[in-house]
C-alpha positions in Angstrom: -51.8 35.2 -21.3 -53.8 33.7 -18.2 -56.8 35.0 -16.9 -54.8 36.6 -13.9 -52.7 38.3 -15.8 -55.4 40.7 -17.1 -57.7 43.7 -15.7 -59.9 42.8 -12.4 -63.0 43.5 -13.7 -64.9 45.5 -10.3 -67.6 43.6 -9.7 -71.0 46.8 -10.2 -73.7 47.3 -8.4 -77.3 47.2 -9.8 -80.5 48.6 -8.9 -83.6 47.5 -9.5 -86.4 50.7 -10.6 -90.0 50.1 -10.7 -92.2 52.6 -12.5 -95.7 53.7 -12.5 -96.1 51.4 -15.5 -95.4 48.5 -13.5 -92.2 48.2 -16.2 -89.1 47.3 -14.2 -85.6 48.5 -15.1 -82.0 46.8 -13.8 -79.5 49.9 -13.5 -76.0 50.2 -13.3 -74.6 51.7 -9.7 -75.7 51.2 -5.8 -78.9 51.7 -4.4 -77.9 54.9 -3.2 -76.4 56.4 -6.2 -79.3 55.8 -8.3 -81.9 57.5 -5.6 -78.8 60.5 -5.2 -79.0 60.4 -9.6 -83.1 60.3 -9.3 -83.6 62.7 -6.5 -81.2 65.1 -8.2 -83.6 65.1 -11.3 -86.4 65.5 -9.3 -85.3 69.0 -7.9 -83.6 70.4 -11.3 -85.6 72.3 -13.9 -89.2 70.9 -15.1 -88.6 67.6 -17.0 -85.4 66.7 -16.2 -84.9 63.2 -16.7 -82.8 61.0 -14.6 -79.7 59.8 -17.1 -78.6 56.1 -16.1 -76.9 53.0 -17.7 -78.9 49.4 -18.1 -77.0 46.9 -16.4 -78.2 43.9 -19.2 -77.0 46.7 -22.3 -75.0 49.0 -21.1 -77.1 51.3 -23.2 -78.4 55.0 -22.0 -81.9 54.9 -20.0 -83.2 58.0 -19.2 -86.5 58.0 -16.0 -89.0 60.6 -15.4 -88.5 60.6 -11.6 -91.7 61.4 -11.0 -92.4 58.4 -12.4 -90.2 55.9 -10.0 -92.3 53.9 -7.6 -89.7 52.0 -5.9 -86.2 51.2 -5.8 -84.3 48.2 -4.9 -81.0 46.6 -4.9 -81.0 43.8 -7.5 -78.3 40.4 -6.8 -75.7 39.4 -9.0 
C-alpha cells in the first residue's frame, strides 16, 4: 500500500494560550474556536473550565478562563 493510497490526514490548526502563570499551552483547533471554547466557559456557571486537546499529546487540558492572558495562532 502506498502512502496515497491511505487517509489525508487534515492538516489542524493550533493555538497558542498564555496564562497568568506565564505557562504557555499549544491547543488543538483555530484561533477562533479556542476563544468561541474559552469565552463560552467564561459566561457558564462559576468554575467552568474550558475543556481542550494538547496539540504535542493529544491528551485532555482543561483552562480556567479567567486565567487566559492571550491567545495566538501557533505555525506548523
Amino acid at each position: 500500500m502506498s502512502s496515497s493510497e491511505g487517509p489525508v490526514q487534515p492538516t489542524a490548526s493550533t493555538t497558542e494560550i498564555a496564562v497568568a502563570t506565564g505557562e504557555r499551552y499549544r491547543v488543538e483547533g483555530s484561533l477562533k474556536v479556542v476563544e468561541r471554547i474559552i469565552v463560552d466557559a467564561a459566561r457558564g456557571s462559576i468554575m467552568q473550565l474550558a475543556w481542550l486537546v494538547e496539540a504535542e499529546t493529544g491528551e485532555d487540558l482543561a483552562v480556567n478562563s479567567d486565567h487566559v492572558v492571550t491567545l495566538r495562532a501557533a505555525s506548523s
